[in-house]
N, CA, C and O of each residue as an XYZ file, in Angstrom:
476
protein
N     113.713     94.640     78.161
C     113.324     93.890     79.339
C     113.692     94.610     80.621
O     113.268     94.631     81.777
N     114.690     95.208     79.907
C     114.902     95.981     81.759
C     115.124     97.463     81.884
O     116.052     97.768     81.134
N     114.761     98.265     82.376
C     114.739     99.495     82.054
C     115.252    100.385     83.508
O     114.633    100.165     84.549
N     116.083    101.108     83.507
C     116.790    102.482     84.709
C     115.369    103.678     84.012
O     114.956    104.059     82.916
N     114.982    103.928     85.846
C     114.279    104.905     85.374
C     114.694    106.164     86.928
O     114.632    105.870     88.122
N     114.927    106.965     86.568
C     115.484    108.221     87.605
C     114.566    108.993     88.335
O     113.590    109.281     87.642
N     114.521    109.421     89.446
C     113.611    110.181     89.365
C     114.281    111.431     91.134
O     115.205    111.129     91.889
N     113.648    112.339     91.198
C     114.170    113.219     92.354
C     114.863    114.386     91.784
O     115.119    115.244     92.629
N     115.077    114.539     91.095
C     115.855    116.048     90.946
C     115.119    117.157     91.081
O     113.905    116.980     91.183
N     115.542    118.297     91.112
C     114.737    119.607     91.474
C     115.419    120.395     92.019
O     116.477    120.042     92.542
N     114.922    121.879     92.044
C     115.464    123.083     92.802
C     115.762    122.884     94.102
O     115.021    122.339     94.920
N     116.640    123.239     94.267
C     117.357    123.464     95.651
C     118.230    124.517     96.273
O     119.142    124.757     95.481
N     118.332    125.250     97.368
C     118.656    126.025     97.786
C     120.547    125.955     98.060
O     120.702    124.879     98.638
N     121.147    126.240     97.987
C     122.655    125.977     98.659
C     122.904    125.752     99.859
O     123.198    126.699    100.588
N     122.856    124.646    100.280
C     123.213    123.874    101.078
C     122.146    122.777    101.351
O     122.259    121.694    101.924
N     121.394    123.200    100.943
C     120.174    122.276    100.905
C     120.643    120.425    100.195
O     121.708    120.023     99.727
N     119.281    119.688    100.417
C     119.874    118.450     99.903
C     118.772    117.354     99.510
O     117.820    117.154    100.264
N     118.952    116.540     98.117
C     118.453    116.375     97.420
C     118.963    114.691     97.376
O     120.143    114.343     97.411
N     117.620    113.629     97.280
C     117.786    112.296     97.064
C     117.613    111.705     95.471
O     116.549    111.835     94.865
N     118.401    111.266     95.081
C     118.102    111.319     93.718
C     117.930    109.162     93.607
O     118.694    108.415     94.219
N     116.561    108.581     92.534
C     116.839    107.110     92.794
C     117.136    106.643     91.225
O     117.173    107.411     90.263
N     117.304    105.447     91.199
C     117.751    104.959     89.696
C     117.001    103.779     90.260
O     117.311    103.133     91.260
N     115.783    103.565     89.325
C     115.477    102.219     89.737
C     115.374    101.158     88.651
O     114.912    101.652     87.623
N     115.646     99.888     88.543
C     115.805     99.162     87.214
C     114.922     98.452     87.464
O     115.046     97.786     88.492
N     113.389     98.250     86.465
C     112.495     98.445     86.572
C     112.400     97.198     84.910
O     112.967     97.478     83.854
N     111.473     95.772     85.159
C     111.467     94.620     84.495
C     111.739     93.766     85.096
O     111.422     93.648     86.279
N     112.533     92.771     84.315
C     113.062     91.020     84.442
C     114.492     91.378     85.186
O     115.504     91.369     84.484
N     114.594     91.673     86.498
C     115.405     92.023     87.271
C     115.369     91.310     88.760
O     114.585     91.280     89.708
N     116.909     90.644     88.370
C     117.425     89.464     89.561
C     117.865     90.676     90.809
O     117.407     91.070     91.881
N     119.035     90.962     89.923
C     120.135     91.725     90.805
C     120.785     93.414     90.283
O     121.100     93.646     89.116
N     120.863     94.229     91.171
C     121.528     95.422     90.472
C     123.024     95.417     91.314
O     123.205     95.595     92.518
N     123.692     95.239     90.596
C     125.105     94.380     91.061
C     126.074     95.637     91.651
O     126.635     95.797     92.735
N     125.993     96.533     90.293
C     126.667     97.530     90.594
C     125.827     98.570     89.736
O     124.884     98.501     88.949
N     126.979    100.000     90.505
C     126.060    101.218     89.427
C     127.015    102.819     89.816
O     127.835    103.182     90.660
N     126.437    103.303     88.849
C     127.129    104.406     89.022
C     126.198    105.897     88.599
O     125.081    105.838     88.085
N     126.918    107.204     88.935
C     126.308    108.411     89.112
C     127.640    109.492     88.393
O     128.845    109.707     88.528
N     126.484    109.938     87.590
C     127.487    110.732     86.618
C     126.538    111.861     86.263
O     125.316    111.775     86.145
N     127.386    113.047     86.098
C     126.506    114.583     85.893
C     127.469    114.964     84.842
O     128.651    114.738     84.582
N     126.424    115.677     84.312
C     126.790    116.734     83.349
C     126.203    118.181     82.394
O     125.197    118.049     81.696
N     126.696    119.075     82.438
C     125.939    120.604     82.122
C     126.551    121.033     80.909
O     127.725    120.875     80.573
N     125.685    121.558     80.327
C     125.924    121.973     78.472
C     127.495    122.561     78.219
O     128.098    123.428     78.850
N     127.851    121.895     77.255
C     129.139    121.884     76.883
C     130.413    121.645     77.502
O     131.555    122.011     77.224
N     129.815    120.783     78.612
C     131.230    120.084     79.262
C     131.081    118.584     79.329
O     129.980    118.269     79.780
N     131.797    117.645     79.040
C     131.975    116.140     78.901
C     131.410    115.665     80.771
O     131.729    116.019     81.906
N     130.373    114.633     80.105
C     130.035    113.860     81.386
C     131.051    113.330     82.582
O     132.021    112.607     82.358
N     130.626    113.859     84.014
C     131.739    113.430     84.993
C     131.181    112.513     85.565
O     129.979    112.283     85.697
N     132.271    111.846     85.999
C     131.901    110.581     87.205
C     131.860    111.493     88.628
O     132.607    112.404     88.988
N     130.826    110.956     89.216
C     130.688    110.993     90.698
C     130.601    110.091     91.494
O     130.898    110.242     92.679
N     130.313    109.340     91.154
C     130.287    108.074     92.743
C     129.583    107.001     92.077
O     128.833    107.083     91.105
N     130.074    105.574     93.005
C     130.126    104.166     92.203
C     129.623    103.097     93.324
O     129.979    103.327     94.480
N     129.099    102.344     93.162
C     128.856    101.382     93.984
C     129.050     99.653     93.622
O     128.237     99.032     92.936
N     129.903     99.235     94.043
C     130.199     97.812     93.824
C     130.221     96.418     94.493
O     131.214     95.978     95.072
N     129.541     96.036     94.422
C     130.038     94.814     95.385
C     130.042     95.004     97.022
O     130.749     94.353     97.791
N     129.117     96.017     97.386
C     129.050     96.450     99.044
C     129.943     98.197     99.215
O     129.676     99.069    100.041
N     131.061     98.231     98.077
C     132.048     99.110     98.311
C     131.987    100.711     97.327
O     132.043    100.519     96.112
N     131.888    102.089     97.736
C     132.011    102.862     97.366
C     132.958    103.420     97.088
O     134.066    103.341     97.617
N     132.407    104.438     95.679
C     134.366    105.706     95.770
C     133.428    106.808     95.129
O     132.278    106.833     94.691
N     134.424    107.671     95.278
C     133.070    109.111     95.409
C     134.696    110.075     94.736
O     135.819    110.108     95.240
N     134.113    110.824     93.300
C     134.732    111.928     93.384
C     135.172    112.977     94.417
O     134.421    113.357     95.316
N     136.001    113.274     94.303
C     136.552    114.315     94.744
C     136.041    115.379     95.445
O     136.171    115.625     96.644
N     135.476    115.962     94.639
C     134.194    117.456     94.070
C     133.025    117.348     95.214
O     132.480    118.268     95.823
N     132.747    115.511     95.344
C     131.012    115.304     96.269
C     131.599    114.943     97.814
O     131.252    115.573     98.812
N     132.743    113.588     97.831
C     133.516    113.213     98.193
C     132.900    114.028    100.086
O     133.081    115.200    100.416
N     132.219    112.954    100.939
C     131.962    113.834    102.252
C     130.664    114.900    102.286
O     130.346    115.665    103.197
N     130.099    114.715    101.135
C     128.728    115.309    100.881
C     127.557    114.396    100.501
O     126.474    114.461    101.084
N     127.868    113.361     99.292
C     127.429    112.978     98.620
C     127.119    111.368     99.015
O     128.166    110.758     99.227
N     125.979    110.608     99.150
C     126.464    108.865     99.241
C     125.615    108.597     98.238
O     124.835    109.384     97.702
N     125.817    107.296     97.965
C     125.549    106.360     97.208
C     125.286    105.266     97.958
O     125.906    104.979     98.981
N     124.186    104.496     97.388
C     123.667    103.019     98.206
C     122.738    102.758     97.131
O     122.332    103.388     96.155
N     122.498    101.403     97.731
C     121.882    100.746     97.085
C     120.122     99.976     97.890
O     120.172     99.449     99.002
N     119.435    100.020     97.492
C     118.174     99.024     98.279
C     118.031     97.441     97.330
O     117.615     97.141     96.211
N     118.501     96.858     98.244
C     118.523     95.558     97.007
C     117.150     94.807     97.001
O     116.932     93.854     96.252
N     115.912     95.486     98.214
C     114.809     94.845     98.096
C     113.870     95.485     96.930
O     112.717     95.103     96.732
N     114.565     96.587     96.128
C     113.515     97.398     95.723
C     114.272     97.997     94.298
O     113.834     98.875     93.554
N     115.866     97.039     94.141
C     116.682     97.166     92.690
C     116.350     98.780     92.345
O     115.979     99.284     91.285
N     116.596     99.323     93.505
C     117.225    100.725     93.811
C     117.916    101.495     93.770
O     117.825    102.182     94.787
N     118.961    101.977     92.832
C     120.274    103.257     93.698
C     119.953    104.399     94.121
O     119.260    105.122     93.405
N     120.392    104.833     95.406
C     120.268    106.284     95.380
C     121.615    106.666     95.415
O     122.686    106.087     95.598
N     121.096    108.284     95.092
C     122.360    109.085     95.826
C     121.820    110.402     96.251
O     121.267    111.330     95.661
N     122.191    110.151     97.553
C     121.907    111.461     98.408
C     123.089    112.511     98.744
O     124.262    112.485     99.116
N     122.287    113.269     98.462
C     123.214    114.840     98.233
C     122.630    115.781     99.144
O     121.445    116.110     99.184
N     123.740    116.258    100.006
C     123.923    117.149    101.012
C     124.619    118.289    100.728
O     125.558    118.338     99.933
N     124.187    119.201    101.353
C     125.195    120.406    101.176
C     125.623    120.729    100.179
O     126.832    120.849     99.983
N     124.555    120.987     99.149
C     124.636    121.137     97.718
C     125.188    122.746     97.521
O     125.105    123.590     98.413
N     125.676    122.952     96.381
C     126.505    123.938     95.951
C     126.099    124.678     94.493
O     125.632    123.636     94.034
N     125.932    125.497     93.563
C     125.653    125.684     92.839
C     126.917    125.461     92.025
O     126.691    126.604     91.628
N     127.809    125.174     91.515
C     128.274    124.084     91.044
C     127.863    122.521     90.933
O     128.449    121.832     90.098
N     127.225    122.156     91.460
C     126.574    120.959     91.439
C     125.185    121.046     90.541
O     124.330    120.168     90.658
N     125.032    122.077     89.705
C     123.464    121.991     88.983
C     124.284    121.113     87.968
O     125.497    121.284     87.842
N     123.631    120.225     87.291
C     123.717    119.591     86.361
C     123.081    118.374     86.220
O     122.886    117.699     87.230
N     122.630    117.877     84.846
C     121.737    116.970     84.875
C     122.446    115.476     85.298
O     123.288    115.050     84.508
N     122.262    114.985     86.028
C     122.624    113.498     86.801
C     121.995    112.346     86.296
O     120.806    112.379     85.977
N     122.764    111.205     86.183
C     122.599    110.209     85.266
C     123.080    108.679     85.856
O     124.259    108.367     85.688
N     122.358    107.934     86.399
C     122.533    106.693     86.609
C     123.013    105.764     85.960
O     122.187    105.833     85.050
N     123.698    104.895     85.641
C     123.975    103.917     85.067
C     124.633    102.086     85.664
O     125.754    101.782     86.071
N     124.019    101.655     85.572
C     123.691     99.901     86.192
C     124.234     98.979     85.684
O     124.256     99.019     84.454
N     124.859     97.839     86.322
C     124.914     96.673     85.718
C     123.736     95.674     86.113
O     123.745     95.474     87.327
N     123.213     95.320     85.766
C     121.850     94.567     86.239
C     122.231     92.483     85.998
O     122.691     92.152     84.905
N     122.086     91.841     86.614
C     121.777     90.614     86.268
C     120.403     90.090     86.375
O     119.832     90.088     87.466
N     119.781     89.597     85.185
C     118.571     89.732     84.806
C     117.951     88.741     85.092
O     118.875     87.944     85.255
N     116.506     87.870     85.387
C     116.149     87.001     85.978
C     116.739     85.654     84.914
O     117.000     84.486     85.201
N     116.813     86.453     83.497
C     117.332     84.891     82.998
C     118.871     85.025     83.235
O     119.759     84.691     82.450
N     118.960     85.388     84.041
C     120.959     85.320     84.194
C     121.620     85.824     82.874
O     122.518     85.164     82.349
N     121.097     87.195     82.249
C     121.754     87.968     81.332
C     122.546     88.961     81.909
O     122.470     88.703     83.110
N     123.351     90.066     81.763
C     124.073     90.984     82.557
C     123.404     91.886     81.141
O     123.338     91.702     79.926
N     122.969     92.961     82.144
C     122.484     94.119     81.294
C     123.207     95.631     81.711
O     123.610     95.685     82.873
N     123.321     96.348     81.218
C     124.117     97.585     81.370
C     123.959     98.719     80.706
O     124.296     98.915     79.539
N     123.400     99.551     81.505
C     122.168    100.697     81.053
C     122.818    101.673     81.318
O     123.919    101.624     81.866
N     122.102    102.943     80.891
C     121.853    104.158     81.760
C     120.165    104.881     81.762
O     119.251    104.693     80.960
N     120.213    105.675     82.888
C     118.900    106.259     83.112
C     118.630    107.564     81.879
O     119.370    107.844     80.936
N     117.719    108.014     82.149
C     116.966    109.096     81.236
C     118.277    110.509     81.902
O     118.928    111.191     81.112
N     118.354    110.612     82.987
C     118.848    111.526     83.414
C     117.641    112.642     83.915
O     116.617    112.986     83.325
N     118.161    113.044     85.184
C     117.134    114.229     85.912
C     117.878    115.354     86.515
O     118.817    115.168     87.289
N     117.387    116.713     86.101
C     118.032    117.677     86.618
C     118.074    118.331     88.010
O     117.058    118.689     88.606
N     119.295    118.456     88.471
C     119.677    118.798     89.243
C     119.715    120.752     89.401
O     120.550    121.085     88.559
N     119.283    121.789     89.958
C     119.540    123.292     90.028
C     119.798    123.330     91.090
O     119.072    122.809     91.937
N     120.917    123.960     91.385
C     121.278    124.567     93.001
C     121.629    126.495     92.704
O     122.476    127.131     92.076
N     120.711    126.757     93.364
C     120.402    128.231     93.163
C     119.390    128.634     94.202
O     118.401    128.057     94.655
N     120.138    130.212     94.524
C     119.017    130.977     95.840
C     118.251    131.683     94.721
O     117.296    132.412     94.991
């Protein structure tokens, strides 16, 4: 019934900057909260940045580069990325808590979309 679907990733230059959306897409009331997580072959998925209840927290690593928001007319997340780094290639991954029009709580993640930062 309810589905995260990602979309925005792509080549990018270093320093360049890239909007990435998670949209939850069905029988969808509310996207309550959500989060943004990357990861590149043979290293364990990282957290990057979270959105809750109006309130953000942002790794470290993005932390002053990176935001996170939400469009609640359009059960939206983005995260926009600035001043990208080639350390930052890796495939990026949304994940939602959704409250669903029948008042279910659903809790997903997206397909994931890649991220390259390279001249």
């Amino acid at each position: 019934q309810v589905q995260l679907v990602e979309s925005g990733g792509g080549l990018v230059r270093p320093g360049g900057s890239l909007r990435l959306s998670c949209a939850a897409i069905g029988s969808v009331f509310n996207v309550y909260a959500a989060n943004w997580h990357r990861q590149t072959p043979g290293k364990q998925r990282e957290w990057v940045a979270e959105f809750s209840s109006g309130n953000t927290r942002y790794a470290d690593s993005v932390r002053g580069r990176f935001t996170i928001s939400r469009d609640h007319t359009k059960n939206t997340i983005y995260l926009q990325m600035n001043d990208l780094k080639p350390e930052d290639t890796a495939v990026y991954y949304c994940n939602a808590n959704v409250t669903t029009r029948q008042w279910d709580d659903y809790v997903g993640w997206g397909q994931g979309t890649q991220v390259t930062v390279s001249s």
